[in-house]
DOKOL-587158 format. One record per residue (C-alpha): residue number from 1; residue in one letter; z negated, y negated, x. Coordinates in nm, 3 decimals, decimal comma. Each point is the difference from the previous one (the first is absolute). Example, Ala and Ser with C-alpha at 12.3 -4.5 7.8 and 13.67 -1.06 7.14 Angstrom:
residues 2
1; A; -0,780; 0,450; 1,230
2; S; 0,066; -0,344; 0,137
end
This chain:
residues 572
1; X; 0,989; 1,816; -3,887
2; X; 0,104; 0,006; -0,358
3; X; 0,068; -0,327; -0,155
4; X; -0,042; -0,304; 0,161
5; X; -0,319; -0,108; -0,204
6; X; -0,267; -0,039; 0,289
7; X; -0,360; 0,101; -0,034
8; X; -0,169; -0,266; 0,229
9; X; -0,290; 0,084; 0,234
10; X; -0,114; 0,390; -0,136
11; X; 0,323; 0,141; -0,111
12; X; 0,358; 0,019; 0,261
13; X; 0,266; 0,032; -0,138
14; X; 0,346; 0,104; 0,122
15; X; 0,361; 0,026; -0,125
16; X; 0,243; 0,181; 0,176
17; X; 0,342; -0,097; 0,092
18; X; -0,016; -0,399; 0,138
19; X; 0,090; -0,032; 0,376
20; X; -0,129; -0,298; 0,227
21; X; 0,279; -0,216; 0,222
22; X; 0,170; 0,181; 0,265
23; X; 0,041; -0,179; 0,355
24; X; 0,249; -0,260; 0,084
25; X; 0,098; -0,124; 0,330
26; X; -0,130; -0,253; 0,180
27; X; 0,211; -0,340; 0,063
28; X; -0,065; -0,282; 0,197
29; X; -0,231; -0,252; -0,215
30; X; 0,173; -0,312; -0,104
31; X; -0,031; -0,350; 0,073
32; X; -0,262; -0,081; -0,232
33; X; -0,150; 0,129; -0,251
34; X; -0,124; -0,226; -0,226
35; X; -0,247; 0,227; -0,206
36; X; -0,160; 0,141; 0,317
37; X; -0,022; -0,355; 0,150
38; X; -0,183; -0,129; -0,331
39; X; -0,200; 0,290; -0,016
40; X; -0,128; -0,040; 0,307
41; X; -0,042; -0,388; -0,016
42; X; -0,205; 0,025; -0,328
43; X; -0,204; 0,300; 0,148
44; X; -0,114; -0,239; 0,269
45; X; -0,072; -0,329; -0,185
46; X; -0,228; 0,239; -0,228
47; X; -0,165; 0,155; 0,280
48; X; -0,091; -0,304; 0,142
49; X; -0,118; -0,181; -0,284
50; X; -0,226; 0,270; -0,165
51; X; -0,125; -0,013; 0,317
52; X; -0,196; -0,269; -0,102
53; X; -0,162; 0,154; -0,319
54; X; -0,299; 0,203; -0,035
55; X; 0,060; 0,294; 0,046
56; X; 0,335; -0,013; 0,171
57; X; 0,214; 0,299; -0,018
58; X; 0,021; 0,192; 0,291
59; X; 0,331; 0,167; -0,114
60; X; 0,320; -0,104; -0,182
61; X; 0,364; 0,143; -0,054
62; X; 0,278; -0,038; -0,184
63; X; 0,259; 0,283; -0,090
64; X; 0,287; -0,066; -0,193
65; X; 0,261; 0,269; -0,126
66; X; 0,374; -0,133; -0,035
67; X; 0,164; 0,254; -0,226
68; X; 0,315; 0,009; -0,167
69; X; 0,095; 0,303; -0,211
70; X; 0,211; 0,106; -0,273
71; X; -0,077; 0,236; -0,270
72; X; 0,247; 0,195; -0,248
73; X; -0,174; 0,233; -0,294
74; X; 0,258; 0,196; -0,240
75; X; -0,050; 0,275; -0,233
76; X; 0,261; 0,256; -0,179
77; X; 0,314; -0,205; 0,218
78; X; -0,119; -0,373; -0,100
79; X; -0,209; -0,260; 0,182
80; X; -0,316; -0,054; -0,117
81; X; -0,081; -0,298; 0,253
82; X; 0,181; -0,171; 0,296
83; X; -0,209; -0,221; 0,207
84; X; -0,019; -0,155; 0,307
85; X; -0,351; -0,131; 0,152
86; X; -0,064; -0,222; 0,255
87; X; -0,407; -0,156; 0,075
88; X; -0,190; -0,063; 0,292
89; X; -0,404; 0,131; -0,044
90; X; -0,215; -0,163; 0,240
91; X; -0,352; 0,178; 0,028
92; X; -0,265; -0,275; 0,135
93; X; -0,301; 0,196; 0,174
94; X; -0,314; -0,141; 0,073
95; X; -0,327; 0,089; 0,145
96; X; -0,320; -0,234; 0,033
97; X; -0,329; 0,102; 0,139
98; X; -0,004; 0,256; 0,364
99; X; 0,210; 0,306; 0,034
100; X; -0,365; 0,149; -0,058
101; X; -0,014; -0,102; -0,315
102; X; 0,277; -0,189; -0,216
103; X; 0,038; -0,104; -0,326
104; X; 0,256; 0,376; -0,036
105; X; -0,279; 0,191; 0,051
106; X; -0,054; 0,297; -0,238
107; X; 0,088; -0,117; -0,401
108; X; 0,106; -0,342; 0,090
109; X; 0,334; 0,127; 0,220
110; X; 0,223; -0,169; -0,291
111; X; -0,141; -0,362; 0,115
112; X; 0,139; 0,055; 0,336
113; X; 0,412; -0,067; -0,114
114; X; 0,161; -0,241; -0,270
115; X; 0,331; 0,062; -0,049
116; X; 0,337; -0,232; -0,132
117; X; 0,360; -0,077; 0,048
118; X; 0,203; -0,165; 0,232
119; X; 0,297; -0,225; -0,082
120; X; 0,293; 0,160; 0,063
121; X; 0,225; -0,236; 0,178
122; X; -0,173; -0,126; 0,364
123; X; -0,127; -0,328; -0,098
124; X; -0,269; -0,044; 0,243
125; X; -0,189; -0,233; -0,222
126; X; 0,002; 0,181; -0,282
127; X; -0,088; 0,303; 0,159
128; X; -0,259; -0,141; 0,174
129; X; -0,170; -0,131; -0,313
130; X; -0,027; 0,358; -0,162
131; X; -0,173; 0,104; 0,309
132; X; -0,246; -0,264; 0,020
133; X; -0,094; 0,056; -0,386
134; X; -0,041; 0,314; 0,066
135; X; -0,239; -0,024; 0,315
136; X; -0,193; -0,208; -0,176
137; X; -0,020; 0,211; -0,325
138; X; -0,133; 0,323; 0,246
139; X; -0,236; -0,195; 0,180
140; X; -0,199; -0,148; -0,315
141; X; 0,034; 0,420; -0,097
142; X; -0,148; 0,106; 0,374
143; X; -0,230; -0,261; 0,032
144; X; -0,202; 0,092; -0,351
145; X; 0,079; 0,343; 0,089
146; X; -0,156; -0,010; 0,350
147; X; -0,338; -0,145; -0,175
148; X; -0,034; 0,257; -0,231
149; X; 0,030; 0,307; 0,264
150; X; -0,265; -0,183; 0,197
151; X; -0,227; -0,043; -0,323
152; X; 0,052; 0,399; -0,062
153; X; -0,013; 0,135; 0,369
154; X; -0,368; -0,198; 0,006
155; X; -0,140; 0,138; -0,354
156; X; 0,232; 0,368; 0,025
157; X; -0,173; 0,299; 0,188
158; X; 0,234; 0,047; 0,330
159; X; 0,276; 0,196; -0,032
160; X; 0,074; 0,322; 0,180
161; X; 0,287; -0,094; 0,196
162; X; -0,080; -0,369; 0,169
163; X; 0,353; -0,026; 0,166
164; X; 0,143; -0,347; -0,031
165; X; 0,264; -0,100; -0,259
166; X; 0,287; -0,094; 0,308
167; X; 0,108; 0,130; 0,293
168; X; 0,114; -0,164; 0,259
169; X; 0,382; 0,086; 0,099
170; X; 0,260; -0,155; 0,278
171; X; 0,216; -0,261; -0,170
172; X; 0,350; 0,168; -0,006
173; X; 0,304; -0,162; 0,052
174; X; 0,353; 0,143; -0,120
175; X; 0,282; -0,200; -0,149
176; X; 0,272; 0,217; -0,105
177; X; 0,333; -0,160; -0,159
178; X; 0,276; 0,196; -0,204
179; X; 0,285; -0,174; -0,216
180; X; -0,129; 0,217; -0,293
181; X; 0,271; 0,195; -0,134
182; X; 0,176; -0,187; -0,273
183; X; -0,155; 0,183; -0,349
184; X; 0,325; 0,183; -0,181
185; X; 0,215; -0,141; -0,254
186; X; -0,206; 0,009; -0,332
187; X; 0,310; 0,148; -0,134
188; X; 0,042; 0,303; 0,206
189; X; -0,409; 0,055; -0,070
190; X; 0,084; 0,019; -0,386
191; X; 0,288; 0,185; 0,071
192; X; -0,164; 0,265; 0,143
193; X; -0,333; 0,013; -0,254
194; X; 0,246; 0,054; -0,272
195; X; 0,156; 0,275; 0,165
196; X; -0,374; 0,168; 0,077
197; X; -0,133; -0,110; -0,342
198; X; 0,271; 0,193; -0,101
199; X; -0,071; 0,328; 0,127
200; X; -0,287; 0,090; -0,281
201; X; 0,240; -0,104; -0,312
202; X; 0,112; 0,338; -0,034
203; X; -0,359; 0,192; -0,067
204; X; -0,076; -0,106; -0,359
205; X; -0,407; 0,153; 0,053
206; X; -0,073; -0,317; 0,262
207; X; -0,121; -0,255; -0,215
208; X; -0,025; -0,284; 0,306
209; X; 0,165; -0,024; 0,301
210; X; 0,085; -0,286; 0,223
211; X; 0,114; -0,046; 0,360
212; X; -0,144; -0,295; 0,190
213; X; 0,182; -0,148; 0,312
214; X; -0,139; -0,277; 0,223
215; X; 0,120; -0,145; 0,350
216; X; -0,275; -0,225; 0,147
217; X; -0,031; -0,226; 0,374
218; X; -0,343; -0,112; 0,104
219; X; -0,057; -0,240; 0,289
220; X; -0,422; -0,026; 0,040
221; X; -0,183; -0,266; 0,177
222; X; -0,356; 0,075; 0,141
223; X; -0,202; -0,310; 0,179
224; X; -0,379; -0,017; 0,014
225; X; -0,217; -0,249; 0,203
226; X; -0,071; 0,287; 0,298
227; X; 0,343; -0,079; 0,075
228; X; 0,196; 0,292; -0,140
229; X; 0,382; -0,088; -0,073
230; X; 0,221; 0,282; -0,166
231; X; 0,325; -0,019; -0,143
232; X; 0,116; 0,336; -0,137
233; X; 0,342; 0,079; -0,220
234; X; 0,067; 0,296; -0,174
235; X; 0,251; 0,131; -0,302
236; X; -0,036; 0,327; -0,242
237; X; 0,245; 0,150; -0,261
238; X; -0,209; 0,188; -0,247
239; X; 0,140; 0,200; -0,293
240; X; -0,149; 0,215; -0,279
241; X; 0,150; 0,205; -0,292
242; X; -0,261; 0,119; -0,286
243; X; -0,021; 0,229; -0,235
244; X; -0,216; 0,048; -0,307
245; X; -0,069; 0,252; -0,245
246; X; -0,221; 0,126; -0,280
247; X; -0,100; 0,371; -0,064
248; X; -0,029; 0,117; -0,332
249; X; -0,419; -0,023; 0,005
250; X; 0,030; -0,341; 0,105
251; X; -0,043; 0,012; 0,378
252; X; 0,211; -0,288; 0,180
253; X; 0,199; 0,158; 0,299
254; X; 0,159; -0,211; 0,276
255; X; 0,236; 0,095; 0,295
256; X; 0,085; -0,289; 0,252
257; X; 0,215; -0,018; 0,369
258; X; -0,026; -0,253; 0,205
259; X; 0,229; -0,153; 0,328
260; X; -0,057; -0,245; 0,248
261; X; 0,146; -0,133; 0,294
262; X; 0,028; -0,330; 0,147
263; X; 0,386; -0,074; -0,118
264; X; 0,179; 0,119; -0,313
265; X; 0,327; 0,103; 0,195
266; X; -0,234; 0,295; 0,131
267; X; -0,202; 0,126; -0,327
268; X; 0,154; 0,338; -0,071
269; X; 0,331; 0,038; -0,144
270; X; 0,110; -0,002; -0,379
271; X; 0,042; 0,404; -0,065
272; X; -0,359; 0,045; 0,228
273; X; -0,163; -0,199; -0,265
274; X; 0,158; 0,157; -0,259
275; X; -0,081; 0,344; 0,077
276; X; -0,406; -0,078; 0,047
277; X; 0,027; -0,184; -0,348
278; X; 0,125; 0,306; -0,126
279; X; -0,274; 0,187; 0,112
280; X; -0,203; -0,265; -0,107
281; X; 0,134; 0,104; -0,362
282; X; -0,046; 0,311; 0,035
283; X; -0,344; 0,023; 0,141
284; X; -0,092; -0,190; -0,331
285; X; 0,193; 0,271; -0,254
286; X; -0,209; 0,257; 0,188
287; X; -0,336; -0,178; -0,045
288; X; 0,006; -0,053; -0,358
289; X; 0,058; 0,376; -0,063
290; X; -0,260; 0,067; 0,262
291; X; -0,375; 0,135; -0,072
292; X; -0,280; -0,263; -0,022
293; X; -0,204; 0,159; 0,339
294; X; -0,352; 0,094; -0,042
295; X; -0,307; -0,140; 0,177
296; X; 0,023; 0,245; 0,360
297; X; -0,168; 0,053; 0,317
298; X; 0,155; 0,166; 0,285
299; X; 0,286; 0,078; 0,245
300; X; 0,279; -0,331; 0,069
301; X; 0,248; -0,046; 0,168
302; X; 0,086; -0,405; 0,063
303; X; 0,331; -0,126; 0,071
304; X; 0,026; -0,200; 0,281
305; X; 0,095; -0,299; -0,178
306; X; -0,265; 0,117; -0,267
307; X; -0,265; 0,033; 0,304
308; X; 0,089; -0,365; 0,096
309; X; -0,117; -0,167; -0,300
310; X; -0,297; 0,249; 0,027
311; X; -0,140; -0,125; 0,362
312; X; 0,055; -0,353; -0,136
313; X; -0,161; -0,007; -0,294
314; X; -0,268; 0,247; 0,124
315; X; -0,038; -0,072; 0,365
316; X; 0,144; -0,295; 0,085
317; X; -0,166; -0,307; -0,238
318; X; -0,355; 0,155; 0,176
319; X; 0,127; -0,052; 0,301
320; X; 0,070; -0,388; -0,003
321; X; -0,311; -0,176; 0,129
322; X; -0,145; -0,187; -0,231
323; X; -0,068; 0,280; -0,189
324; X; -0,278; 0,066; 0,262
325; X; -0,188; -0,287; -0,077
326; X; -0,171; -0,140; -0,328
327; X; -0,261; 0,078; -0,206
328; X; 0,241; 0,117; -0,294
329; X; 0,251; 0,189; 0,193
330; X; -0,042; 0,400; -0,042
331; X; 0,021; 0,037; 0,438
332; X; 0,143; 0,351; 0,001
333; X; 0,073; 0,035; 0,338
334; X; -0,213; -0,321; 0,161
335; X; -0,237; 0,254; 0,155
336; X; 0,217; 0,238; 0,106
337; X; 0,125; -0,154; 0,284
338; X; 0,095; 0,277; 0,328
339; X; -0,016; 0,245; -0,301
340; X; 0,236; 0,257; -0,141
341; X; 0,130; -0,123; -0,309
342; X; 0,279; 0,178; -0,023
343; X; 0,180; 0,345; 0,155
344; X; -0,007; -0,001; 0,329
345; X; 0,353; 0,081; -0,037
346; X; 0,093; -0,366; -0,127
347; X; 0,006; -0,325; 0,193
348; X; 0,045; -0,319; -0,265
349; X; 0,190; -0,317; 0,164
350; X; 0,087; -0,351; -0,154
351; X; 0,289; -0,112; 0,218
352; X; 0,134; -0,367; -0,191
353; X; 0,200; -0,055; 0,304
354; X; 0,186; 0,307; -0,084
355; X; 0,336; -0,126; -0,234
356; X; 0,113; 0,372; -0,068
357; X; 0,017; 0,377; -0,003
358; X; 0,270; 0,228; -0,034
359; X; 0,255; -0,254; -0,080
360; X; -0,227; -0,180; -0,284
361; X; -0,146; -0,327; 0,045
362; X; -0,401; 0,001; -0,060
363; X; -0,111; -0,260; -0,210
364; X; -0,333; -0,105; 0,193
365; X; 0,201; -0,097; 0,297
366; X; -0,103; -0,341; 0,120
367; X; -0,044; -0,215; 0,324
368; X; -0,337; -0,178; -0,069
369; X; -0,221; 0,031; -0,322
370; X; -0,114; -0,229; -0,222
371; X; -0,243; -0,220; 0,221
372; X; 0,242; -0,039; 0,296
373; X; -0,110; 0,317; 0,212
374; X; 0,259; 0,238; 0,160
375; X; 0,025; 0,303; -0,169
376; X; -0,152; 0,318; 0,135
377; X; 0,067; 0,374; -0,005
378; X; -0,397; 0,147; -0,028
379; X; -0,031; 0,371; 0,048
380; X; -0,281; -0,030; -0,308
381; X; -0,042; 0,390; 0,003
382; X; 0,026; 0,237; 0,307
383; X; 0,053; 0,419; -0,039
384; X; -0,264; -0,066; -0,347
385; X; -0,258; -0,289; 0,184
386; X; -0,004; -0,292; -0,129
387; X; 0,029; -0,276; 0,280
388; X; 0,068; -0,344; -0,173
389; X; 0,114; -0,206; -0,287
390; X; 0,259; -0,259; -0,089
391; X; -0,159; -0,315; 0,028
392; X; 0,068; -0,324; -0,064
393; X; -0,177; -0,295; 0,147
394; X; -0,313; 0,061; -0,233
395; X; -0,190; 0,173; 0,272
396; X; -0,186; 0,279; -0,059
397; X; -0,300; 0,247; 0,174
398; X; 0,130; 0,096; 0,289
399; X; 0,332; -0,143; -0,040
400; X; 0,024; -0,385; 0,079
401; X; 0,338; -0,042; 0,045
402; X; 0,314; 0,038; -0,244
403; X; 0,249; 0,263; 0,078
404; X; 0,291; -0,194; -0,167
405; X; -0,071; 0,148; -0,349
406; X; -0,074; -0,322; -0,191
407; X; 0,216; -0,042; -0,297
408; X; 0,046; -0,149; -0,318
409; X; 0,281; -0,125; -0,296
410; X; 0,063; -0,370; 0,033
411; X; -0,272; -0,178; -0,151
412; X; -0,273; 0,226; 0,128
413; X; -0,280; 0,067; 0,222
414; X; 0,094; 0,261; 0,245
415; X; -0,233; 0,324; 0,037
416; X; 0,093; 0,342; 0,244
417; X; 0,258; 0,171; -0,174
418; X; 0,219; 0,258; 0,094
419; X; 0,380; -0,050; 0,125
420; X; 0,183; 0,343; 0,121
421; X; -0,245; 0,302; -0,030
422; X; 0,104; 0,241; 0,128
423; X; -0,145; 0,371; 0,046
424; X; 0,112; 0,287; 0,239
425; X; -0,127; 0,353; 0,031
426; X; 0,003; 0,248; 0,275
427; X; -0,076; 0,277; -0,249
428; X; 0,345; 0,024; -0,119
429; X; 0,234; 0,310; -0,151
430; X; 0,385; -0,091; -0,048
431; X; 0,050; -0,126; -0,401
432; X; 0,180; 0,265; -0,109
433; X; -0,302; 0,190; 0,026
434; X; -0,239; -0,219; -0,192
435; X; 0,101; 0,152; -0,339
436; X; -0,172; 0,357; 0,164
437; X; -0,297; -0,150; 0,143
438; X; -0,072; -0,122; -0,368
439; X; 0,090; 0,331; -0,160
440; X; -0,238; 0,207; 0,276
441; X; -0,267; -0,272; -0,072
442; X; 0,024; 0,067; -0,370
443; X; -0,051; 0,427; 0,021
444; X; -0,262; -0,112; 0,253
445; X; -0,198; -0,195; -0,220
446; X; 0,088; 0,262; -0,324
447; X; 0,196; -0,287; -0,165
448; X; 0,228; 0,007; -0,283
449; X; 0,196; -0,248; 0,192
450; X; -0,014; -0,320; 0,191
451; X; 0,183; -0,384; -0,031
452; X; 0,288; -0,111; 0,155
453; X; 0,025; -0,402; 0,049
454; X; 0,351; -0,082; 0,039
455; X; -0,003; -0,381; -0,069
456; X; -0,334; -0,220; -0,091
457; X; 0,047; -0,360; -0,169
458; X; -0,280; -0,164; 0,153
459; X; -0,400; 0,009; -0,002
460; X; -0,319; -0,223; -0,011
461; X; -0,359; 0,041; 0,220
462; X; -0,352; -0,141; -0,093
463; X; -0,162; -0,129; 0,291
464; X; -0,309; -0,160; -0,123
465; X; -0,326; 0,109; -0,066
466; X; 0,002; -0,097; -0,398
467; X; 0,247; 0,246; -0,011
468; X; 0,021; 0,383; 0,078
469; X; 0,124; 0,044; 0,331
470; X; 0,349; 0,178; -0,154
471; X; 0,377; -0,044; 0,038
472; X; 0,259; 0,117; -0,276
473; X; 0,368; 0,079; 0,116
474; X; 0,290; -0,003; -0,248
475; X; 0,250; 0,278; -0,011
476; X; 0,360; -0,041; -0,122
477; X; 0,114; 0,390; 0,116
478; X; -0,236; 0,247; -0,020
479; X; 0,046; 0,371; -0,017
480; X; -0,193; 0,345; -0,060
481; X; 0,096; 0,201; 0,301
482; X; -0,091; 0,373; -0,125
483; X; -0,140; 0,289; 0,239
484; X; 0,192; 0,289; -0,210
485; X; 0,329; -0,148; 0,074
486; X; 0,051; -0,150; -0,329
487; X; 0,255; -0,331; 0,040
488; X; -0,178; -0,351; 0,070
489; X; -0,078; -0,192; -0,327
490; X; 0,016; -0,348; -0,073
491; X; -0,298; -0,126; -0,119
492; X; -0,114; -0,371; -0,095
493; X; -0,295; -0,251; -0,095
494; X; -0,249; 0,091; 0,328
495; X; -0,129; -0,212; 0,235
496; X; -0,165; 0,080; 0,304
497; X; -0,384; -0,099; 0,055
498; X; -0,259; 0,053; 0,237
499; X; -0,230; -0,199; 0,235
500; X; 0,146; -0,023; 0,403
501; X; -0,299; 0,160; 0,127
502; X; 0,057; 0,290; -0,143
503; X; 0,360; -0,006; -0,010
504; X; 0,073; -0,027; 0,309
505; X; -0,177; 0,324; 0,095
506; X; 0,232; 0,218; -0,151
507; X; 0,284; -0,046; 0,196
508; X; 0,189; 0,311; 0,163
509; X; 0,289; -0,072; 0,174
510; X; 0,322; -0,196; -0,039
511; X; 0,358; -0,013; 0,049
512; X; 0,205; -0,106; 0,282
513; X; 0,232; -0,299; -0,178
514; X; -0,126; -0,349; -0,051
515; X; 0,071; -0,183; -0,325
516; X; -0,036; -0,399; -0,083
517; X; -0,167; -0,154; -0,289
518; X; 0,104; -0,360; -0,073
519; X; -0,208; -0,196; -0,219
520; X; -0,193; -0,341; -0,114
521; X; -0,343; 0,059; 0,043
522; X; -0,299; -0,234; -0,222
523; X; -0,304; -0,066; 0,071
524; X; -0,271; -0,302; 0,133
525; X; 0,238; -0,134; 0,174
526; X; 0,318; -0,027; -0,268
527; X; 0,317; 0,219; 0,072
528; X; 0,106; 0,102; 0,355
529; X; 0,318; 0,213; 0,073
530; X; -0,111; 0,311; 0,142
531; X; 0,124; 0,373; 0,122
532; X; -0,174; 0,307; 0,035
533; X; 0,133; 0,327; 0,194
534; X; -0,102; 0,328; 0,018
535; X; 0,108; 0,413; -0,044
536; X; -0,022; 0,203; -0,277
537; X; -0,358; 0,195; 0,029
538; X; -0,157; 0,221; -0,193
539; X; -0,341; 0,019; -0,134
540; X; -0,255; 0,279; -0,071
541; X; -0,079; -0,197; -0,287
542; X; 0,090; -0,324; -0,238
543; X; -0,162; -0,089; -0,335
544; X; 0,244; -0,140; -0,291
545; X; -0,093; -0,120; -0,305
546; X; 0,235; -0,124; -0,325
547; X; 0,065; -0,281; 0,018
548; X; -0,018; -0,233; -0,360
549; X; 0,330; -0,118; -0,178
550; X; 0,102; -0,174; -0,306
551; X; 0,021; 0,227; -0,359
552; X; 0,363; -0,240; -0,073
553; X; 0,252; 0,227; -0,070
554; X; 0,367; -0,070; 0,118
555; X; 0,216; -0,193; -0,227
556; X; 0,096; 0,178; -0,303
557; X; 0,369; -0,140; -0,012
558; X; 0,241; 0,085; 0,234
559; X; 0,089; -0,296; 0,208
560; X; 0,323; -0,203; -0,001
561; X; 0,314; 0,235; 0,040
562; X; -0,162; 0,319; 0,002
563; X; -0,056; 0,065; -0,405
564; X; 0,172; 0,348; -0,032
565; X; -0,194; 0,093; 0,340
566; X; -0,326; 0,180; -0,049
567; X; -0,195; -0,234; 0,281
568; X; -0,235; -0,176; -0,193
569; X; -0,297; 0,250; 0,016
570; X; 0,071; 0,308; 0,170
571; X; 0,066; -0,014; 0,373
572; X; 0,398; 0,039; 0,074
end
């Protein structure tokens, strides 16, 4: 959403602009692979001794992310880092007790994984050895775990949903070899930050900048004692060119564009880049001589990248399944099952197996989540009803099996979270018309004037009942759109709010092109590449508030090279 602090467990958090690893071919597997063979060796000795103990685990895997990446920052022409990065995380997951009951079972989910590193070179022995310390490390975790939920399921009142804490899944097999692209030439990475990083020098009012370029390969492992085996490669170029600025009363303003693909030879070309930095500056001149907006209510009109982060943030985190279950989680739409939830213009879909639209890759492609089940499109919304949810292999009421939706950073527990969402509508007027629809809406409603969403940063949702049930989306663009015919005005510091219940409701038709939000998503279960798609649509109503900023004013010296240029406080 916005930054890529993460507000564990009650608060999700996104940032936009981070792609996940397009799709390679497949190759024919090699002779031997010496990290698979060990894994699987070492999964097997374990699985036969803790046999022996009491209680034995019914369940163990081991997954183990090769990745090799490099990573160039520069600001104002000149590097500010040049790495390269190479590791090998290896996720040990345990469970001890039933698949009724486990030690992962509500709180406790943490006890179910340790995680480590792998040597890097294939030394058998030595790889072996971190595996076997850390199988033993989770099981002394499980096993006191394990105890513990017993102890509390036998003193707690029972809880509302009694699913069990695993579901039982087919044991997939798919072993997929690619010589992984060779990463570029450092060089030729720096080379071309400097050139980016270059692009903001010129505009003396933005105070930070930087452009960040990274080229990363991933080959994942995935083994567990059901007899899964998955071997997976993948590669991603990301970059991203920022821009920051201060307004005279203090109020920090940011502008950011983003590219990914999965080599750099296909990223967009130099003067493409250079023309959406340029706007980039621009955008930011305008907004610190733009209006502080006032707290509204009434008439919008969404973007369809806009809408995107919208039906994520508002939609799509109460969709994944565990959400459903709990005795702290808020349950929006648990009991609304076969129920219209939405338009019954507007059918919701999370496709992961989809890897783009339009020409643009969608970062929540993938070919098997987190716990080694084949990803699923699930049709999670039909014309408004709400038919299912994306579930991982935490079963919940009604819903014992995982849909392919577990998912989780490295070094965490997966949970149902969402991949591609994407949202269609068969309530549609061509785009060019949107602008109208808003301006009728406005007179309609005797309106001053309504809000036009052109670009939104990112957004958070509180899911849990401690909390109000409320999202909050973050703006960059906004603009009055007047019903006398008065030119659009840039306005700044709102922020949409609402709760989805309500929100939702107000929908009255959209547009007829699709648009793509990329973005790193946060929440239980660490960050997860994801993508969201959907039209621009217009509501009868959306409530903004102002959102709070810093009294700092800009710098009161003109920076470096601009000191007979009036920049420092007045926008130029």
């Amino acid at each position: 959403m916005k930054t890529t602090l993460i507000k564990s467990v009650t608060v999700l958090f996104c940032i936009l602009g981070v792609g996940s690893a397009a799709h390679p071919a497949p190759a024919e597997t090699p002779k031997e692979d010496l990290l698979l063979k060990t894994m699987q060796q070492e999964l097997a000795r374990a699985q036969k001794e803790l046999g022996n103990v009491d209680p034995p685990p019914y369940y163990i895997s081991y997954t183990v992310h090769d990745e090799n990446a490099e990573t160039v920052v520069g600001s104002l022409g000149s590097l500010v880092t040049s790495g390269h990065f190479r590791r090998r995380a290896v996720d040990v997951t345990m469970r001890v007790g039933t698949a009724e009951l486990d030690n992962a079972h509500g709180e406790t989910r943490g006890s179910a994984i340790t995680t480590g590193t792998l040597p890097l070179e294939d030394d058998p022995d030595a790889i072996a050895h971190v595996l076997w310390q850390l199988t033993f490390t989770e099981y002394r975790k499980a096993q006191q775990a394990y105890l513990n939920v017993k102890t509390r399921t036998q003193v707690n009142a029972t809880e509302e949903d009694t699913s069990a804490d695993f579901s039982k899944e087919p044991p997939q097999t798919h072993v997929e070899y690619q010589q992984l692209t060779a990463l570029p030439e450092q060089q030729r990475l720096e080379k071309m930050v400097r050139l980016y990083s270059a692009d903001l020098k010129p505009y003396p009012y933005i105070y930070s900048s930087l452009a960040l370029l990274s080229s990363q390969t991933t080959r994942s492992y995935f083994v567990s004692t059901e007899g899964a085996k998955l071997v997976t490669p993948g590669a991603v170029v990301r970059m991203m060119i920022q821009g920051q600025t201060r307004a005279d009363d203090g109020m920090e303003l940011m502008r950011v564009e983003t590219f990914q693909d999965q080599s750099l030879d296909r990223l967009p070309p130099e003067a493409e880049v250079a023309k959406r930095v340029q706007k980039m500056a621009s955008d930011l001149k305008a907004l610190r001589a733009a209006p502080i907006a006032d707290p509204f209510d009434g008439p919008a009109l969404l973007s369809g990248r806009s809408s995107a982060v919208f039906f994520h943030e508002v939609l799509g985190h109460r969709l994944e399944g565990h959400r459903q279950r709990g005795e702290h989680e808020g349950q929006t739409f648990t009991k609304k099952l076969n129920e219209k939830v939405l338009p019954e213009f507007l059918t919701v879909t999370d496709d992961p197996t989809r890897h783009s639209l339009g020409g643009m890759d969608l970062s929540g492609w993938y070919e098997f989540d987190d716990e080694g089940v084949a990803a699923k499109p699930v049709e999670v919304i039909k014309g408004g009803v709400l038919k299912s949810f994306l579930m991982s292999r935490m079963p919940i009421r009604n819903f014992s099996n995982s849909n392919g939706h577990g998912r989780a950073q490295p070094g965490w527990m997966p949970t149902g979270r969402q991949g591609n969402l994407i949202v269609t509508s068969s309530r549609t007027v061509p785009d060019s018309e949107m602008r109208q629809k808003l301006i009728d809406e406005i007179k309609k409603q005797g309106k001053p004037y309504g809000l036009y969403f052109e670009d939104i940063e990112g957004g958070f949702t509180l899911t849990q009942r401690e909390a109000p049930q409320a999202f909050e989306v973050l703006p960059l663009m906004v603009w009055r759109v007047y019903a006398d015919g008065r030119p659009d005005e840039l306005v700044r510091g709102v922020d949409i709010v609402g709760t989805p219940l309500s929100a939702m409701t107000r929908i009255l038709v959209t547009g007829d092109k699709e648009s793509v939000f990329n973005g790193i998503c946060g929440a239980e279960s660490g960050n997860v590449p994801v993508s969201a798609v959907a039209p621009s649509i217009l509501f009868s109503e959306i409530e903004v508030q102002k959102r709070k900023h810093s009294l700092e004013r800009p710098p009161i010296l003109p920076p470096p090279g601009f000191e007979n240029v009036e920049t420092a406080r007045g926008p130029q």
